[in-house]
C-alpha positions as CSV (number, residue, x, y, z in Angstrom):
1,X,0.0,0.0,0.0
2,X,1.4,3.2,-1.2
3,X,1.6,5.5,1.9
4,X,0.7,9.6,1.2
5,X,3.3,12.4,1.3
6,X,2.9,15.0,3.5
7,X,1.7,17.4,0.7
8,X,-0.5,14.6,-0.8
9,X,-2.3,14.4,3.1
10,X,-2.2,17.9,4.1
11,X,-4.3,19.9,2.3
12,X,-3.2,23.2,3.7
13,X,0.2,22.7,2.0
14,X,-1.6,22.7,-1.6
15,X,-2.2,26.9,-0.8
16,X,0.9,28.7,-1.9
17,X,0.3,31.7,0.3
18,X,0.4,30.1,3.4
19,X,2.4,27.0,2.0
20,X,5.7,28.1,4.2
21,X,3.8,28.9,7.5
22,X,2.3,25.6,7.3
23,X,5.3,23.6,6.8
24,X,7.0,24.7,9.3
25,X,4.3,24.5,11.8
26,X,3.9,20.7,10.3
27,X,8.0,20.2,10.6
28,X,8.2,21.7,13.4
29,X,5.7,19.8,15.3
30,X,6.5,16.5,14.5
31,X,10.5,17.3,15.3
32,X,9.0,18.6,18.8
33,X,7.1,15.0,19.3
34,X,10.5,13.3,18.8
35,X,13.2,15.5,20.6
36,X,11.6,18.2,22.5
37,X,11.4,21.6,22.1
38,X,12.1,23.0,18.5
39,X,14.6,25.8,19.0
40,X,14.1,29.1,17.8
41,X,16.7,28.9,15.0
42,X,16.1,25.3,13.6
43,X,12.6,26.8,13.5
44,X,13.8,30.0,11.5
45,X,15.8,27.6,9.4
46,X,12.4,25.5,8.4
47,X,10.7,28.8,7.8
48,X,13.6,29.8,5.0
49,X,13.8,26.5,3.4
50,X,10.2,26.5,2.9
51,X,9.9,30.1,1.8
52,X,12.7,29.5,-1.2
53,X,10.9,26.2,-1.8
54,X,7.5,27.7,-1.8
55,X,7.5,28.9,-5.4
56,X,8.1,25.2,-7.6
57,X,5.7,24.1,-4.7
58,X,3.3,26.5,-6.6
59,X,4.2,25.2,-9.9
60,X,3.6,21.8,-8.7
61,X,-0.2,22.4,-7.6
62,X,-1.4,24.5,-10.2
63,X,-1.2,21.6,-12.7
């Protein structure tokens, strides 16, 4: 059984506006449920790589 990506479950992900709030709330959740406390920085960090990734994101859902 083929298991969904994280874009194909989350539907919040599919809206390029708030695509790179989102994912890091979503990253930085699940890294809090397996070591603790996100720190500010590694959550910065989420937020940039998701911002610079959010426009082939956009490409990607507008097909």
């Amino acid at each position: 059984m083929k298991r969904e990506t994280i874009f194909e479950s989350n539907p919040y992900l599919r809206d390029p506006e708030s695509y790179a709030d989102q994912m890091a709330a979503s990253v930085s959740s699940s890294t809090a449920v397996e070591i603790g406390r996100v720190k500010s920085s590694l959550k910065k960090a989420i937020v940039a790589k998701a911002r610079k990734s959010t426009s082939s994101r956009a490409k990607h859902f507008s097909r």
